[in-house]
LOFIFI-890322 format. One record per atom (N, C-alpha, C): residue in one letter; x, y, z. Coordinates in steps of 0.02 Angstrom, whole numbers, padded with zeros to 5 digits, always signed. Layout:
aXYZ...
***
This chain:
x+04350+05807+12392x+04392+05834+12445x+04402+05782+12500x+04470+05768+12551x+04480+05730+12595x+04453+05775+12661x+04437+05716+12710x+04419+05742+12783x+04482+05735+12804x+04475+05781+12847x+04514+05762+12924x+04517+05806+13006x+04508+05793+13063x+04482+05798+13102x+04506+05875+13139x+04484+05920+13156x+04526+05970+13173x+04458+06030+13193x+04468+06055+13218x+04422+06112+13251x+04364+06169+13210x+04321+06151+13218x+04282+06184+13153x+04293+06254+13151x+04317+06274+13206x+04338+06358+13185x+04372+06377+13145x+04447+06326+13141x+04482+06348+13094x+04473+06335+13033x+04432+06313+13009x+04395+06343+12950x+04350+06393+12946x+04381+06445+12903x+04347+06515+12904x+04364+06533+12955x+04338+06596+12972x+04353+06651+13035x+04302+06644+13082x+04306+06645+13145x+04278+06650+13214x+04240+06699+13211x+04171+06701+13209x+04134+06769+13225x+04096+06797+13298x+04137+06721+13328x+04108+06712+13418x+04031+06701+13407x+03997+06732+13461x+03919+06712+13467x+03893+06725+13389x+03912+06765+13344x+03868+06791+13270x+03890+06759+13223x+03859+06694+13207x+03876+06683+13155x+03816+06717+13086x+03847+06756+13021x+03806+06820+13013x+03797+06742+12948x+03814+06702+12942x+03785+06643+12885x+03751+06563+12919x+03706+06577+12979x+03701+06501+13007x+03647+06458+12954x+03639+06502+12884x+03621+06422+12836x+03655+06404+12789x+03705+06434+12803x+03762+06420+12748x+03817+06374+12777x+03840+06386+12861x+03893+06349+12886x+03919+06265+12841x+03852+06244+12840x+03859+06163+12844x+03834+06127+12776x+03859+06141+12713x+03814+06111+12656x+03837+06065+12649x+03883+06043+12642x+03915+05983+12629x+03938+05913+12701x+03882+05937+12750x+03876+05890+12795x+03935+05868+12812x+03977+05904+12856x+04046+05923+12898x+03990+05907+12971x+04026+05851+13015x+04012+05803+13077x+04075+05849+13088x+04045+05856+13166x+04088+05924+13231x+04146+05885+13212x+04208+05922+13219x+04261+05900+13221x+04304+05885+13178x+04250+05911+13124x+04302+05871+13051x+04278+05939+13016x+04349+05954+12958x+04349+05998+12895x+04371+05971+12845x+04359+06013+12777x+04363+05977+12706x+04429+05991+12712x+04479+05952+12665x+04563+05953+12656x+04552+05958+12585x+04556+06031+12558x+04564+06017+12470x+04643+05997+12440x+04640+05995+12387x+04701+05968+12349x+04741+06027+12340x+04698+06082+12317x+04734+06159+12308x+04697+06212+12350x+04741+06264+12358x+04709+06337+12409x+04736+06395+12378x+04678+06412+12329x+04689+06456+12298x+04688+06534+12351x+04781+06572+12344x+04778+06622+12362x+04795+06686+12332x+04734+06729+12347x+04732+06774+12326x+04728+06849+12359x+04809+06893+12372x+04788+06950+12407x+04776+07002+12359x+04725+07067+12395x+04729+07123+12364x+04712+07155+12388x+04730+07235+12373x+04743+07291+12400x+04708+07358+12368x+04642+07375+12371x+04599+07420+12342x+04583+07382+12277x+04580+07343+12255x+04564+07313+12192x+04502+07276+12176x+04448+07320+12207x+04370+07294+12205x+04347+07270+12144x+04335+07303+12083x+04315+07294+12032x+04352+07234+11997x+04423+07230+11999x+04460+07171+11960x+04432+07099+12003x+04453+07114+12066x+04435+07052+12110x+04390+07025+12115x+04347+07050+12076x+04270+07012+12089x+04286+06968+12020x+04293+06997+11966x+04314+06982+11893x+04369+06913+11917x+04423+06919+11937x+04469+06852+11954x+04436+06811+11999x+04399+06819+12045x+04360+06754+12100x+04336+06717+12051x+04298+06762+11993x+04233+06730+11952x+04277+06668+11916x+04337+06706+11902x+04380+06654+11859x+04389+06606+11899x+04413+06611+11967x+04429+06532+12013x+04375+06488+12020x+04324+06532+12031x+04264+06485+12047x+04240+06452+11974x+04240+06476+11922x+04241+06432+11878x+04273+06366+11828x+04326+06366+11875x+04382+06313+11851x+04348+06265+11833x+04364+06197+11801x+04357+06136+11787x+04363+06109+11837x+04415+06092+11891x+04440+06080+11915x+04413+06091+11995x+04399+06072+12017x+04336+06109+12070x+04350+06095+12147x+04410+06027+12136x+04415+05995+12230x+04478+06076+12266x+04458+06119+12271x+04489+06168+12276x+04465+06216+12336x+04476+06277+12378x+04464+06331+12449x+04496+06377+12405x+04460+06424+12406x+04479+06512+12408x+04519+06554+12451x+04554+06562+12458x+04568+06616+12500x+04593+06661+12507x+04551+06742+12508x+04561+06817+12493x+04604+06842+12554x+04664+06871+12538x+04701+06901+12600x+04685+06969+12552x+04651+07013+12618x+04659+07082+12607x+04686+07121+12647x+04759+07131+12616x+04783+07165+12657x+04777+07246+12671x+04719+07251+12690x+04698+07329+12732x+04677+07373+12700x+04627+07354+12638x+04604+07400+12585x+04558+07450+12613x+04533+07505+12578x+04511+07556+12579x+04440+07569+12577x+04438+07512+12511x+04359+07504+12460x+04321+07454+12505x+04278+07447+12443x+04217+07415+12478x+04244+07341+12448x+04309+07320+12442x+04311+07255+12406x+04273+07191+12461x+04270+07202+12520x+04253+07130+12572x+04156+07145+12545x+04126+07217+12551x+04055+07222+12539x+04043+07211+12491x+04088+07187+12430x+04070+07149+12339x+04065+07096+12322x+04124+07062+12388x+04155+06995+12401x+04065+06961+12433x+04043+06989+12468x+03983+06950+12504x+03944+06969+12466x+03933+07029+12416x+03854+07035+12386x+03870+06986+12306x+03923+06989+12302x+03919+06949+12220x+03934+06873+12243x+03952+06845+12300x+03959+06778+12295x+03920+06737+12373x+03918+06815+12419x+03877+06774+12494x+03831+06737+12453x+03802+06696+12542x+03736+06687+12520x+03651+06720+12551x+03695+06792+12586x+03629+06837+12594x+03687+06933+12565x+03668+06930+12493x+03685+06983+12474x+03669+07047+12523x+03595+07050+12516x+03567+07103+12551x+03589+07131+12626x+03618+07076+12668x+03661+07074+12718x+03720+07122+12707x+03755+07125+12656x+03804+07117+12658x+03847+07171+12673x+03808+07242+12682x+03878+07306+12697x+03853+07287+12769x+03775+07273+12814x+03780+07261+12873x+03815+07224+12902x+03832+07138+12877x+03872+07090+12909x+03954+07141+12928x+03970+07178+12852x+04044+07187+12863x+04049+07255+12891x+04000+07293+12907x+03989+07352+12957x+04006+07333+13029x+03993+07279+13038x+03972+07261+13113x+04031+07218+13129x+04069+07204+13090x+04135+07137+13119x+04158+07165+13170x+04215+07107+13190x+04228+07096+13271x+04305+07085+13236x+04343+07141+13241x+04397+07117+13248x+04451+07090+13290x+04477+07047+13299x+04516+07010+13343x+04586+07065+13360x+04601+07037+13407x+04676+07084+13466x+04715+07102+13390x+04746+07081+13357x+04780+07065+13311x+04753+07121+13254x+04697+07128+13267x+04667+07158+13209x+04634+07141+13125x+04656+07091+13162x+04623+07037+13103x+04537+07008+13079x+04519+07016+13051x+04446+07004+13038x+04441+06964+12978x+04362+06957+12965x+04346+06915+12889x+04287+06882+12912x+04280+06843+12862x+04215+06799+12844x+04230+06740+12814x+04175+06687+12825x+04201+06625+12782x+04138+06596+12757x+04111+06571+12708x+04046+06539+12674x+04059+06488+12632x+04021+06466+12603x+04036+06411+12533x+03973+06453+12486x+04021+06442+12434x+03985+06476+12356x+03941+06387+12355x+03896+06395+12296x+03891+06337+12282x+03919+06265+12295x+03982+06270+12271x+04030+06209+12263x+04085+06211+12303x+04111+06295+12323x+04189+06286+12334x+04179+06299+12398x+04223+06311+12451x+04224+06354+12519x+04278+06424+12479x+04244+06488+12502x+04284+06544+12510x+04291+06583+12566x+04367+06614+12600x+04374+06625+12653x+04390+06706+12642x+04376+06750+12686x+04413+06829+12684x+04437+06851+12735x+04504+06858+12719x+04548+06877+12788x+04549+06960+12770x+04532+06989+12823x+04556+07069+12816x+04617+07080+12871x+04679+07109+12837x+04729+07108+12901x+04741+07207+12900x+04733+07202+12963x+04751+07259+12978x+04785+07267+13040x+04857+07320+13040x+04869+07347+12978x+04904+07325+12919x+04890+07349+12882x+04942+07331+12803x+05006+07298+12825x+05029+07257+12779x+05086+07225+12806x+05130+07219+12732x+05101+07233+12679x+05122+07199+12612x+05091+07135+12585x+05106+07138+12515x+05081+07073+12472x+05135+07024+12514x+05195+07019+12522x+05218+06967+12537x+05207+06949+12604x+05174+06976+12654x+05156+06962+12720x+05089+06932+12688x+05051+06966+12642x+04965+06922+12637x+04972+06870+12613x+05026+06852+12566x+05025+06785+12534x+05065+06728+12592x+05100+06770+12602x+05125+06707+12692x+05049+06692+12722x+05032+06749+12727x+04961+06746+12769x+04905+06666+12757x+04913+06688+12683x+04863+06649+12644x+04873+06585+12657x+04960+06560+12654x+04972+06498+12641x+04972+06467+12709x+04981+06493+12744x+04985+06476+12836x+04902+06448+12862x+04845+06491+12828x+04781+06482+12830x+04743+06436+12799x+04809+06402+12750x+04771+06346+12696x+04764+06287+12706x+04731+06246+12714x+04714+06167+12709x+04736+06130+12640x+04769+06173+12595x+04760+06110+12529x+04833+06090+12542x+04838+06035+12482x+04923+06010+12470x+04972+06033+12426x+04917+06103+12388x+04957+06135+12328x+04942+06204+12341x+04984+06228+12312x+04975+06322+12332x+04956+06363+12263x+04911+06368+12242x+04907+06421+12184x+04876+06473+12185x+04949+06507+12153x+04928+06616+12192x+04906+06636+12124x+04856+06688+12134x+04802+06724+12108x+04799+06799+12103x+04802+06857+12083x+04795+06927+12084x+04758+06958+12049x+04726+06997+12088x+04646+07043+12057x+04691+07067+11989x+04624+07092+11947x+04683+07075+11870x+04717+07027+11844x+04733+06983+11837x+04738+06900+11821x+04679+06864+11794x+04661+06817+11754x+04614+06784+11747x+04655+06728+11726x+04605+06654+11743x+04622+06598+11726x+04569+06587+11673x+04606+06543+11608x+04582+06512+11575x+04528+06457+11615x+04483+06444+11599x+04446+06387+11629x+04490+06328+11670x+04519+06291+11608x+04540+06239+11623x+04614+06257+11651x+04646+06307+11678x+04698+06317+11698x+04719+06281+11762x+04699+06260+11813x+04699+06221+11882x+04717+06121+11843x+04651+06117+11832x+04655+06045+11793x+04730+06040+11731x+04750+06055+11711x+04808+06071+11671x+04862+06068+11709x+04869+06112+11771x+04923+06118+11818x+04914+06052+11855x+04864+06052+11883x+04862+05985+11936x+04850+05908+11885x+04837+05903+11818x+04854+05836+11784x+04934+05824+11760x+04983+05882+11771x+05035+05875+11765x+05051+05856+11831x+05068+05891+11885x+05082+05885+11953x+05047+05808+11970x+05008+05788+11974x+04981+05722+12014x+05016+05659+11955x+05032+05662+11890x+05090+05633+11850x+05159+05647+11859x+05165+05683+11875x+05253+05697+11891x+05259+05721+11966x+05260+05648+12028x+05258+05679+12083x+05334+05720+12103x+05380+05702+12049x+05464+05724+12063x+05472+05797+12045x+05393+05822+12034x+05411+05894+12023x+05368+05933+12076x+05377+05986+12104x+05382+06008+12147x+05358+06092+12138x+05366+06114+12079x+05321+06181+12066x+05299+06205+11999x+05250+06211+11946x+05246+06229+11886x+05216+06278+11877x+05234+06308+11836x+05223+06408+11796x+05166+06393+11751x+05100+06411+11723x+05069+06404+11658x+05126+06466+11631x+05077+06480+11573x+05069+06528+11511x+05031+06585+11524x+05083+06657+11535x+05030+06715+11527x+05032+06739+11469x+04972+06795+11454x+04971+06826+11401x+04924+06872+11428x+04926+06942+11379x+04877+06985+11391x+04820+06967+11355x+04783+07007+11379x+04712+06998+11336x+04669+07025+11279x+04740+07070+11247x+04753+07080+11165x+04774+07025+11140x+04836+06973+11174x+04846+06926+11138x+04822+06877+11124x+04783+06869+11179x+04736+06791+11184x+04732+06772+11108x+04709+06803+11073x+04664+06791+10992x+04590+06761+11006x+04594+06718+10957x+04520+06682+10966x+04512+06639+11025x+04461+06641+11057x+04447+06597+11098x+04514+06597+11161x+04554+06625+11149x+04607+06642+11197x+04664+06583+11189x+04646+06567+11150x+04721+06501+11117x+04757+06496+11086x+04833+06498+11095x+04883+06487+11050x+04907+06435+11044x+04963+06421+10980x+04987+06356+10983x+05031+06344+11056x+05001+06294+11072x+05045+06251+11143x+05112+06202+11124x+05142+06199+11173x+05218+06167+11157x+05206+06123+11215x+05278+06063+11215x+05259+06014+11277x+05292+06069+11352x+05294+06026+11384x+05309+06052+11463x+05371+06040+11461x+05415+06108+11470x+05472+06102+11482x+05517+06127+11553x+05561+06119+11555x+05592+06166+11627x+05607+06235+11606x+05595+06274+11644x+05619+06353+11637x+05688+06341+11694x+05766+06377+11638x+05804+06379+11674x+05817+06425+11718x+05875+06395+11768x+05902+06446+11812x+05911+06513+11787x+05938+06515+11713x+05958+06588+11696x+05910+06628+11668x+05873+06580+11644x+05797+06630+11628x+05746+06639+11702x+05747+06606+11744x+05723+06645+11816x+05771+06718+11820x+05837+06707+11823x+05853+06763+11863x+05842+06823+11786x+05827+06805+11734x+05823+06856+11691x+05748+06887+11684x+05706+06868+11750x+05632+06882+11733x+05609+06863+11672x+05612+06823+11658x+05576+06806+11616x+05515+06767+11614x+05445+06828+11602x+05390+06802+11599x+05363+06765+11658x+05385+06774+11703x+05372+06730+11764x+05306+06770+11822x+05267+06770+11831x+05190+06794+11881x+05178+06745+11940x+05166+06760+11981x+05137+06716+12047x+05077+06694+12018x+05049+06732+11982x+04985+06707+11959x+04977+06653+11911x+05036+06627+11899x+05030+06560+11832x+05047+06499+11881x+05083+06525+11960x+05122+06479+11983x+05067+06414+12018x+05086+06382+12023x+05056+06298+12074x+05088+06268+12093x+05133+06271+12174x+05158+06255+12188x+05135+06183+12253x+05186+06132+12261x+05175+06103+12324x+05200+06134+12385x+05128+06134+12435x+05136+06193+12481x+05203+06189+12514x+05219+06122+12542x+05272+06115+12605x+05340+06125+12576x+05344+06138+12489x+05393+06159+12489x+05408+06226+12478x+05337+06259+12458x+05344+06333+12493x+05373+06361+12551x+05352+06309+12608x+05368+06317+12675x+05438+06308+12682x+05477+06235+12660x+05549+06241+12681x+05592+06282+12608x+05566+06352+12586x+05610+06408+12562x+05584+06464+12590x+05549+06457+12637x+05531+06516+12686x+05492+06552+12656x+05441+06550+12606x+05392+06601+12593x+05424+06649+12574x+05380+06695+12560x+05376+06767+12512x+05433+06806+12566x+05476+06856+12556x+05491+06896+12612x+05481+06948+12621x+05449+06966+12660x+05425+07024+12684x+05441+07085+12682x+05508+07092+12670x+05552+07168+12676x+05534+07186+12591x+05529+07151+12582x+05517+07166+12490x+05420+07189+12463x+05410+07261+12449x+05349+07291+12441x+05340+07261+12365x+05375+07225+12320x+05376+07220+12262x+05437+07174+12241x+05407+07115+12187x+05462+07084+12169x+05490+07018+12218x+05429+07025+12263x+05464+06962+12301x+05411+06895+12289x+05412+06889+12252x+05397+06815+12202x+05454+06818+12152x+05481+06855+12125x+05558+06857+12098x+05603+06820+12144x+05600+06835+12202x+05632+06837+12241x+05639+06744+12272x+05561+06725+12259x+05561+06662+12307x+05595+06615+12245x+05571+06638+12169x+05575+06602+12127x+05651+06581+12113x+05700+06630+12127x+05773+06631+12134x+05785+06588+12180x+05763+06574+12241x+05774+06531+12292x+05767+06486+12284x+05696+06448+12248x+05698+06376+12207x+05707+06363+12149x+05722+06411+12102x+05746+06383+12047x+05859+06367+12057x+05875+06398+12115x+05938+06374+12108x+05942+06294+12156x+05861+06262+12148x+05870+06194+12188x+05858+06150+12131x+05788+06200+12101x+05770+06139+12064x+05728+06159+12012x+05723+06139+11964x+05686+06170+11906x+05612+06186+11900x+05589+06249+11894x+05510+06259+11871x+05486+06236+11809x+05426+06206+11801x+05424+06165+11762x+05371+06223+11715x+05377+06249+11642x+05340+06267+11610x+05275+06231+11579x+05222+06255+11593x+05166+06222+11560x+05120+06232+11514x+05122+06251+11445x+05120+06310+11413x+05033+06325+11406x+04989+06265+11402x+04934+06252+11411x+04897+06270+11470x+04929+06279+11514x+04893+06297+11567x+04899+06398+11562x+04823+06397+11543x+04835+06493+11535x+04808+06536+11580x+04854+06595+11601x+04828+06641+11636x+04835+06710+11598x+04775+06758+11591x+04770+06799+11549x+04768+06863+11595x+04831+06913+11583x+04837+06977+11617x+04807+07025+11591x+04740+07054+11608x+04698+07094+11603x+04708+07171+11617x+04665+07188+11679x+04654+07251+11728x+04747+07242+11762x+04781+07241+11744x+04859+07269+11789x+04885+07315+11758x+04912+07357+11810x+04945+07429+11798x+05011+07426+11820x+05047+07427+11814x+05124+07420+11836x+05163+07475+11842x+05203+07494+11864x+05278+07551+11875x+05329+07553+11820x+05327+07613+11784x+05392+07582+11755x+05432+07523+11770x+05463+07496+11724x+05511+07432+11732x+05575+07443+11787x+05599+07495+11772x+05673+07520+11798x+05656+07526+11876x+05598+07563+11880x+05603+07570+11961x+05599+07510+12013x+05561+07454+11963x+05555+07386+12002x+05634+07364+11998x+05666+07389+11985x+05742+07351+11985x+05799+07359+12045x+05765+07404+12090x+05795+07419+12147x+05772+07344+12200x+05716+07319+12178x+05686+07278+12218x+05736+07203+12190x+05715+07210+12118x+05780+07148+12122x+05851+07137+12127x+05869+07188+12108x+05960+07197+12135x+05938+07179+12228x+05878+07200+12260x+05885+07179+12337x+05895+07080+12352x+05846+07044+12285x+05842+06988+12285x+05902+06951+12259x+05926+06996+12214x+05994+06976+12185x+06052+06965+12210x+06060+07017+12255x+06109+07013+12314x+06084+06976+12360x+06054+06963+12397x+06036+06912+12428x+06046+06850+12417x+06028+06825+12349x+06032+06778+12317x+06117+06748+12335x+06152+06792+12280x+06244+06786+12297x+06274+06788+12370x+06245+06815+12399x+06267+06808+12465x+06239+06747+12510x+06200+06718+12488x+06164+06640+12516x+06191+06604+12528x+06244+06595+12500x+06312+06529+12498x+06268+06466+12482x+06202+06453+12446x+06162+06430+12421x+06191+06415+12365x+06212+06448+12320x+06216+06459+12237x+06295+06408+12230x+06281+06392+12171x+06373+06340+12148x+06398+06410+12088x+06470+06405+12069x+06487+06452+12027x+06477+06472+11989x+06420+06423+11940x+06377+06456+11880x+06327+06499+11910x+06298+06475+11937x+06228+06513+11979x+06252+06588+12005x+06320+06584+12046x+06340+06657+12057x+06346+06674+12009x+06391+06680+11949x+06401+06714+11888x+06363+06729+11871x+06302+06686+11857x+06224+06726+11808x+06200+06790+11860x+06225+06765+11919x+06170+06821+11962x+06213+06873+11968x+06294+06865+11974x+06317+06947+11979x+06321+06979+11920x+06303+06945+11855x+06287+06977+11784x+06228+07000+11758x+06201+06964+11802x+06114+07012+11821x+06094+07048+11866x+06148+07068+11898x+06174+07115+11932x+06188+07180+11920x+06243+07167+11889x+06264+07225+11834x+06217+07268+11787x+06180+07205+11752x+06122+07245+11714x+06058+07293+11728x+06032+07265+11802x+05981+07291+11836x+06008+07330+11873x+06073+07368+11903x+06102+07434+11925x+06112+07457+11871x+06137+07456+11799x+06182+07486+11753x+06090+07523+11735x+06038+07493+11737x+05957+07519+11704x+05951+07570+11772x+05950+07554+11851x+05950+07591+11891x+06000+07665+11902x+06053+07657+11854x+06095+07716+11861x+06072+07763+11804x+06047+07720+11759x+06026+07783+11698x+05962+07801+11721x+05925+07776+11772x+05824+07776+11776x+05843+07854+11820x+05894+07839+11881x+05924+07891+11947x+05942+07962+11900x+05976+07925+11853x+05998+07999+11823x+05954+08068+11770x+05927+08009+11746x+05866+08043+11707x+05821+08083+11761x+05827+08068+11839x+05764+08099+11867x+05804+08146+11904x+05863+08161+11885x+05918+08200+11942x+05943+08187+12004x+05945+08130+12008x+05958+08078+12080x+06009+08050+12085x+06060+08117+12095x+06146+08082+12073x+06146+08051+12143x+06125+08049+12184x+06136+08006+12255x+06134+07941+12250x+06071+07937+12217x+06031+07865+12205x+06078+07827+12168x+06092+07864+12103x+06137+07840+12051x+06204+07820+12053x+06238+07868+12111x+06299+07851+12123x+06302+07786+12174x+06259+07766+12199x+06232+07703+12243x+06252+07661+12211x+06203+07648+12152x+06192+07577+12115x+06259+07580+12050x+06293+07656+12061x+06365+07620+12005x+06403+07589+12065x+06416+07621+12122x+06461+07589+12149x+06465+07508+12174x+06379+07487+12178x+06378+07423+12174x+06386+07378+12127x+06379+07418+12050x+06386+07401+11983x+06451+07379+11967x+06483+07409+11999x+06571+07419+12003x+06604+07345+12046x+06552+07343+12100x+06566+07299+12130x+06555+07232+12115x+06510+07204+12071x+06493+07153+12034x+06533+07142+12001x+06550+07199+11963x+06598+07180+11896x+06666+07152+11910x+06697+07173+11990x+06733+07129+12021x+06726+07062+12019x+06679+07044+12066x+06655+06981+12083x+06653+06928+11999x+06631+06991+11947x+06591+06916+11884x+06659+06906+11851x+06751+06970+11863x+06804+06945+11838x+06829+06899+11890x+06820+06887+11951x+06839+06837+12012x+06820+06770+11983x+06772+06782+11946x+06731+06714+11947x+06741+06691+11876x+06774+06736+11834x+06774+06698+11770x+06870+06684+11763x+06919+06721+11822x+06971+06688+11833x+06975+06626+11867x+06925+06615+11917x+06920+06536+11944x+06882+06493+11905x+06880+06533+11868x+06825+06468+11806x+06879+06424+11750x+06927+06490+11747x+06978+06483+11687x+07023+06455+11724x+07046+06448+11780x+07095+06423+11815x+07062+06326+11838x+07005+06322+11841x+06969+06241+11845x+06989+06233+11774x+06961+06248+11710x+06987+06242+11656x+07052+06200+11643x+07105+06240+11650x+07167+06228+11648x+07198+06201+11708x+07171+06173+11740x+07216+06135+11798x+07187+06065+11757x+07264+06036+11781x+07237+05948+11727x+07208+05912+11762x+07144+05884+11725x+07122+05799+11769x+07177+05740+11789x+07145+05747+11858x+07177+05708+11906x+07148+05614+11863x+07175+05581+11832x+07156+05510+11835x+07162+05460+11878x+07127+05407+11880x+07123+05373+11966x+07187+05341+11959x+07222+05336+11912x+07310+05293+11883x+07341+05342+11961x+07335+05415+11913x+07392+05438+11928x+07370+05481+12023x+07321+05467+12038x+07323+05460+12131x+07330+05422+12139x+07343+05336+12123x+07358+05297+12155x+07441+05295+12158x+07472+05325+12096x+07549+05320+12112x+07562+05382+12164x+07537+05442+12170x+07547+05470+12202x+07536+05461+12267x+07473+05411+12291x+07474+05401+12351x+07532+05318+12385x+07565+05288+12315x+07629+05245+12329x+07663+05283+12345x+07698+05327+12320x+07743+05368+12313x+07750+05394+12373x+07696+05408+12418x+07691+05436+12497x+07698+05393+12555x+07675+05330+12534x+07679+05285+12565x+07735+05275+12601x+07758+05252+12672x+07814+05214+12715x+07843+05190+12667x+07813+05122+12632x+07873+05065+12599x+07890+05099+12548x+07858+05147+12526x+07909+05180+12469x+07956+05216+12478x+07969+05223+12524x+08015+05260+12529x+08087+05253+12555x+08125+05270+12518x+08208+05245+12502x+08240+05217+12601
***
């Protein structure tokens, strides 16, 4: 891990006069004034998900890959996940419903704890109140010291070597800028949890906006360019890692890594259809960005179409002609836009190439001395 000089509070959380770990603060012989700078900051929010989350830490903390910070955004759970968090990884278990009985939450409402496991530093933000996954994962990344961002969710597991895989690609290809592993469930794993691997390829623009296979939890990104696409957005309870992924994949390509594995376990999901209200929100957004060039709109108001045309049959099946009549009339409205766009497509087509011959006679032809 790199030093560099900066206020020892902001590492980990402020507990004012109590610090509830003073033999844990300092293992790795941190001189006042200086904190560790890891390479990655692993973030991870969750929301009542005690039992999985202990199961996914185990997986981070066991990586290969080890120059790495933890950090748990909980956004405003219920359970005892912060009293599991200190008895399965503090370093005074027995402490541990007292330490988190007794916190001091700040104006803000914000609380947590910070220690080092063995090897790694892990941090726990509790935010209250609830704000959403996409407010905890802003949270997370705003709180992080590393140079790479890799997001994590209770239910998720990493293959061992999943970090080292991501980050021996990334520190070789500095011209890339964010890479996806490989999920699979954990029926599919097979033996030993390995399938045949393929090389590293780009996942296109049109397979982002087609969801395809894509998890925050495979992602490893470089942080600061998290930062200039503005993070997760907040108005979105769901689907907004869809959402960010649309925003950089119409810059620049995600790089698939098929070797690098993350195995989806303990997740429970919503029907498919109902998450589709959330991306027709990203979708439109998207087209309206003035971001996108004319292919990029076309794929997105045709994935448009598809994710209202699933929302008008999901509305109707539940007797929700309100709902339903919503998403045809926007359905309707796409289908405008994707014939707008395939008459200006057909009209570039058929307009003739200009050759540099024939602007230069045309710009004689305009010319003073040419003229009679």
């Amino acid at each position: 891990m790199r030093w560099a000089s900066a206020s020892r509070a902001g590492y980990g959380l402020d507990w004012g006069d109590r610090d509830p770990f003073p033999s844990a603060v300092d293992p790795k012989g941190l001189r006042e004034g200086e904190i560790l700078m890891p390479q990655v900051s692993v973030i991870i929010p969750t929301y009542n998900r005690c039992g999985s989350l202990i199961q996914t830490l185990r997986s981070a903390l066991n990586q290969t890959y080890q120059d790495i910070e933890i950090i748990v955004i909980d956004d405003g759970s219920g359970d005892d996940s912060a009293v599991e968090v200190l008895r399965e990884f503090g370093p005074d278990p027995e402490r541990a419903e007292s330490i988190w009985r007794h916190r001091t939450p700040s104006k803000s409402g914000t609380c947590g704890f910070g220690f080092w496991t063995p090897r790694i530093p892990l941090q726990y933000i509790y935010l209250n109140p609830s704000r959403g996954i996409g407010a905890a994962r802003n949270k997370g990344v705003a709180a992080s010291q590393g140079e790479h961002i890799a997001f994590l969710e209770p239910g998720f597991i990493w293959n061992s070597t999943y970090l080292e895989r991501q980050m021996e690609f990334l520190e070789s290809h500095p011209a890339v800028w964010i890479a996806h592993g490989r999920i699979c469930s954990a029926r599919a794993t097979g033996k030993n949890g390995k399938k045949r691997c393929r090389v590293p390829a780009p996942i296109q623009f049109e397979d982002v906006v087609g969801g395809t296979d894509l998890h925050a939890s495979a992602v490893v990104a470089r942080k600061g360019f998290i930062e200039i696409h503005g993070g997760f957005d907040e108005n979105l309870p769901s689907c907004e890692d869809y959402d960010l992924w649309i925003r950089i994949a119409s810059h620049v390509p995600i790089m698939l890594i098929p070797d690098a594995l993350t195995v989806a376990g303990d997740v429970t999901a919503p029907p498919a259809w109902t998450l589709d209200r959330y991306r027709v929100y990203a979708l439109e957004k998207a087209f309206q960005s003035g971001h996108l060039n004319a292919d990029q709109r076309h794929r997105v108001a045709e994935e448009m179409i598809r994710r209202c045309d699933s929302l008008v049959t999901g509305y109707r099946q539940k007797n929700n002609t309100e709902r339903a009549n919503f998403y045809e009339r926007k359905r309707k409205k796409f289908e405008i836009e994707v014939s707008k766009l395939d008459l200006s497509s057909a009209a570039a087509r058929c307009r003739p190439q200009r050759t540099g011959q024939s602007i230069r006679d045309e710009e004689e032809s305009l010319s003073p001395s040419a003229r009679p």
